[in-house]
C-alpha positions in Angstrom: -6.3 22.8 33.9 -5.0 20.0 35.7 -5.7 16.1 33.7 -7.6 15.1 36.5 -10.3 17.4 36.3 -10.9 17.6 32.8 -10.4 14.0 32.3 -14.0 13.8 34.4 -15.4 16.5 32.2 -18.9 15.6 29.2 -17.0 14.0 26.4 -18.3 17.4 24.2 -15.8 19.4 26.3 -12.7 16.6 26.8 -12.9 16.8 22.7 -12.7 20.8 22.7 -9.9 21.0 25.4 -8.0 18.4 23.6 -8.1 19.7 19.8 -7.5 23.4 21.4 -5.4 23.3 23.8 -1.6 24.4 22.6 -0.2 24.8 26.3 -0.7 21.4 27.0 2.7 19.7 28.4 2.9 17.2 25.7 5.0 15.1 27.8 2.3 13.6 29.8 0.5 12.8 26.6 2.9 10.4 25.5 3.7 8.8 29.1 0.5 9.0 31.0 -1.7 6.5 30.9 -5.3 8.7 31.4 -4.3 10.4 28.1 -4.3 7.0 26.4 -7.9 6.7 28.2 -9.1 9.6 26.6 -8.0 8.8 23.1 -8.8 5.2 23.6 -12.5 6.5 24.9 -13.0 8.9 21.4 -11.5 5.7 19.3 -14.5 3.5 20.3 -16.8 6.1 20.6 -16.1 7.0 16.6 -14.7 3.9 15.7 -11.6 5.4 14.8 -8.0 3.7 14.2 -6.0 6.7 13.3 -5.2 10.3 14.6 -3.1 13.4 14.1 -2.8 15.9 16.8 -1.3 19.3 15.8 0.1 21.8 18.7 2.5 24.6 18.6 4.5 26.0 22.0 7.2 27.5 22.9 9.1 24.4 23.8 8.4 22.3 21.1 6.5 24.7 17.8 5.1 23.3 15.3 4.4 19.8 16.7 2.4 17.0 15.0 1.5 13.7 16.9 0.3 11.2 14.0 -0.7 7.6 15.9 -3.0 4.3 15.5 -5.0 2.4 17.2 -5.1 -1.6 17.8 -8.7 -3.0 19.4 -9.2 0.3 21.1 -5.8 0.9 22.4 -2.9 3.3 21.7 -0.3 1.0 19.4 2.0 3.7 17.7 1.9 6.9 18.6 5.1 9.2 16.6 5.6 13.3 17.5 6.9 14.7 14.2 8.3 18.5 13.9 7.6 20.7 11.5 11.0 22.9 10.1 9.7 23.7 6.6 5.7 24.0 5.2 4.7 25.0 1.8 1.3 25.4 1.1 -1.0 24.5 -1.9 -2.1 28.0 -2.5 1.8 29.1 -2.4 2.4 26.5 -5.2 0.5 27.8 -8.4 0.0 24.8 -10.4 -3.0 22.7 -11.2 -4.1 20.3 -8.1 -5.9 16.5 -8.1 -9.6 16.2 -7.5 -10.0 15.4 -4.2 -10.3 12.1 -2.9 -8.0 10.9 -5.4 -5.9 8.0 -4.0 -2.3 8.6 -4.1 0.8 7.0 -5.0 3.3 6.4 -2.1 7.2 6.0 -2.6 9.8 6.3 0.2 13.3 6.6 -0.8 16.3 6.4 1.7 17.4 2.7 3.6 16.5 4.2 7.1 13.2 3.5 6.5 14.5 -0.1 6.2 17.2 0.1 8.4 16.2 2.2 11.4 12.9 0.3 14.0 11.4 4.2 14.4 11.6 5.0 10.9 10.1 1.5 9.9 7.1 2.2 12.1 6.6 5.8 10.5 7.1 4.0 7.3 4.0 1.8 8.4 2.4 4.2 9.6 1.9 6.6 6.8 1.1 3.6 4.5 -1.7 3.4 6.7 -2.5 7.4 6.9 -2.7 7.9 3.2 -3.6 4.8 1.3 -6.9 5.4 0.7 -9.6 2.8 0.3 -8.7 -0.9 -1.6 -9.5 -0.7 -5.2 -10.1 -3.9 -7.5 -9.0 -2.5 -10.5 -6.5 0.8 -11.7 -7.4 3.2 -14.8 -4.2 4.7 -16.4 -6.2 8.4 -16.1 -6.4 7.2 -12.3 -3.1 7.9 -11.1 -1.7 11.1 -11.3 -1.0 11.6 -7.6 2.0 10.8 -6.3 3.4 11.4 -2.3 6.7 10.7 -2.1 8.8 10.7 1.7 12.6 10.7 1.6 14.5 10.0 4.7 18.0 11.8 4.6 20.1 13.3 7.4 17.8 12.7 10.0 15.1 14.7 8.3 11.7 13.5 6.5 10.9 14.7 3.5 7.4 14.6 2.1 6.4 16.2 -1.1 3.1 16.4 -3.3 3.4 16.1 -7.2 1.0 15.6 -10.0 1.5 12.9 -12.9 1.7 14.3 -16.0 1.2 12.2 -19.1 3.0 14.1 -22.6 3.1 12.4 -26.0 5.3 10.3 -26.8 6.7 8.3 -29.9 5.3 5.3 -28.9 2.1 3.7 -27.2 3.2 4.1 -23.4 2.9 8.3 -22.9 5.7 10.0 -21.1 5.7 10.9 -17.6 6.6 14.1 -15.6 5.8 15.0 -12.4 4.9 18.6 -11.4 5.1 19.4 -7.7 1.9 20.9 -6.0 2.2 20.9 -2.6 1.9 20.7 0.1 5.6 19.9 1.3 7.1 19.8 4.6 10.3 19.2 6.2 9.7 17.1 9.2 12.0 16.1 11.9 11.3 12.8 14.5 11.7 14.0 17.7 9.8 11.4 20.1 8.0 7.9 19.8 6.2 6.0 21.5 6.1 2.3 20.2 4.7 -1.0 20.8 6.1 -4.1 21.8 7.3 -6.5 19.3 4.4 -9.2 20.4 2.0 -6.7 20.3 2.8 -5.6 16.8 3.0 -8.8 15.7 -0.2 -9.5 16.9 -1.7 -6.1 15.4 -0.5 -7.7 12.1 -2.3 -11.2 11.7 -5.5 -11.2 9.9 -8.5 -12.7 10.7 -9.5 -16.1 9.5 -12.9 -15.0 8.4 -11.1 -12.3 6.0 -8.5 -14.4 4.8 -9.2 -16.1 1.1 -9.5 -19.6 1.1 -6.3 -21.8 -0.7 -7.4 -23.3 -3.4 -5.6 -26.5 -4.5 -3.4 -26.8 -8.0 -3.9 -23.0 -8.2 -1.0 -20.6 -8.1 -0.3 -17.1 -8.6 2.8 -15.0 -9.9 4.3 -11.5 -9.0 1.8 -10.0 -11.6 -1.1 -12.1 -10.4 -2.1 -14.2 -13.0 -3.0 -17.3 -12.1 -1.8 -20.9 -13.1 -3.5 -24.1 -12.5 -2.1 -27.8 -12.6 -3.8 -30.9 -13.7 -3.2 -34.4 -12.8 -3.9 -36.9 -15.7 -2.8 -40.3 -16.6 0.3 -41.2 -19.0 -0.7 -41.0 -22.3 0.2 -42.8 -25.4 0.8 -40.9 -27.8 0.5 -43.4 -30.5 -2.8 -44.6 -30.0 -3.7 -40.6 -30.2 -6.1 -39.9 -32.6 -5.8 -36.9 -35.1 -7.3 -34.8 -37.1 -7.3 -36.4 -41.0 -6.4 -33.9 -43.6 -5.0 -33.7 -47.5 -1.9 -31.9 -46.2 -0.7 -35.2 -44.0 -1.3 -37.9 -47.2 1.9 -39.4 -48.5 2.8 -38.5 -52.4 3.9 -40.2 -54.8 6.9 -39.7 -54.2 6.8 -41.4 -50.9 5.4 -44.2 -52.4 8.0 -45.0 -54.6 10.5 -44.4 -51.6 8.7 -46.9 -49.8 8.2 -49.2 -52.5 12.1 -49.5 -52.8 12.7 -50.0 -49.5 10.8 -53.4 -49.5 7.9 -51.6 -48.0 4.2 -52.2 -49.8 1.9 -49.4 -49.7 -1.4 -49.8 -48.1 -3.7 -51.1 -50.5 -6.7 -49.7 -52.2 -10.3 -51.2 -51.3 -12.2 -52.1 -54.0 -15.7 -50.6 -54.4 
């Protein structure tokens, strides 16, 4: 079907021919611009900021197209082949509840290093953080995805958090792999411009906190605050009276050979 015509068609059948269509030349759905309509058209229409695109052809099998969205309009958009998939059914070992929010690590410096692999990086940070929690249980996180970037290949794996006994307070930890895991391989990207990432990034003003003066906050997140007050005298401080602080006898006598008189008794 040629875009043209289908790009005219009810938006019920434009979301059918797009999800299952596998011939499609995925070419023209990273360069031209009326595929960008349609997914900008679904993003508003759902109010969407992320999608994933699966296909599988004879050119290019086992294809995965993971992108975002920025006010409506393609910002990132990655194709991502598949070279390796486990299952969870071929991995028998116990699974997470679902909806549990998992922990992310990437390992490798290309994620660092290398633009496209920073933008992935960014990009599956997005995919799979779940929603923003206030607070973390210890029981809570025993899910962990973790993405390594070696030889020009990504690979993701799935594994439970275990916690054994230990000798002290703080439980041991082993991970158990439980799939799924693939081997993915970039193949082509489609980026934004450095101003319009930039400008994807700033926050609005209505969500940001407001500063408050004197107050500070560490790595950790505690927070410190500072108070301005006069110079005291320390002198003039007045303490707390109590046995422990009176002078002996012994003192006195000191005193009284120094050529210092004690402080005198008044009479009742």
């Amino acid at each position: 079907m040629h875009i043209k015509q289908w790009i005219n068609l009810p938006s019920r059948n434009v979301l059918q021919f797009a999800i299952c269509s596998g011939s499609a030349d995925l070419t023209v759905t990273f360069n031209h611009h009326q595929i960008f309509n349609v997914f900008e058209f679904f993003s508003k229409k759902s109010d969407c900021s992320l999608f994933l695109f699966g296909s599988h052809n004879k050119k290019r099998p086992n294809n995965l197209i993971i992108g975002r969205m920025f006010d409506y309009h393609v910002l990132d958009m990655i194709e991502l082949g598949i070279e390796k998939f486990v299952s969870l059914k071929d991995i028998k070992n116990s699974k997470c509840p679902e909806g549990t929010k998992p922990m992310l690590i990437f390992a490798g410096d290309t994620f660092d290093l290398n633009e496209e692999y920073r933008r992935l990086k960014s990009l599956l940070i997005d995919f799979f953080r779940g929603p923003t929690v206030p607070t973390i249980r210890l029981a809570g996180l025993e899910y962990v995805l973790h993405f390594t970037a070696m030889d020009g290949k990504i690979y993701m794996r799935s594994y439970k958090v275990l916690l054994k006994k230990s000798r002290c307070k703080i439980p041991r930890i082993e991970l158990e792999e439980m799939g799924p895991s693939l081997d993915l391989v970039m193949r082509r990207t489609h980026l934004a411009s450095e101003d319009l990432y930039k400008l994807s990034l700033k926050q609005p003003k209505a969500l940001k906190p407001k500063k408050k003066k004197n107050i500070s906050h560490d790595v950790f997140g505690t927070s410190y605050g500072r108070i301005h007050m006069q110079k005291q005298d320390l002198s003039k401080l007045q303490t707390r009276k109590m046995k422990g602080l009176k002078k002996r006898p012994a003192a006195k006598m000191t005193e009284e050979d120094e050529g210092i008189s004690p402080k005198k008794l008044k009479s009742v």
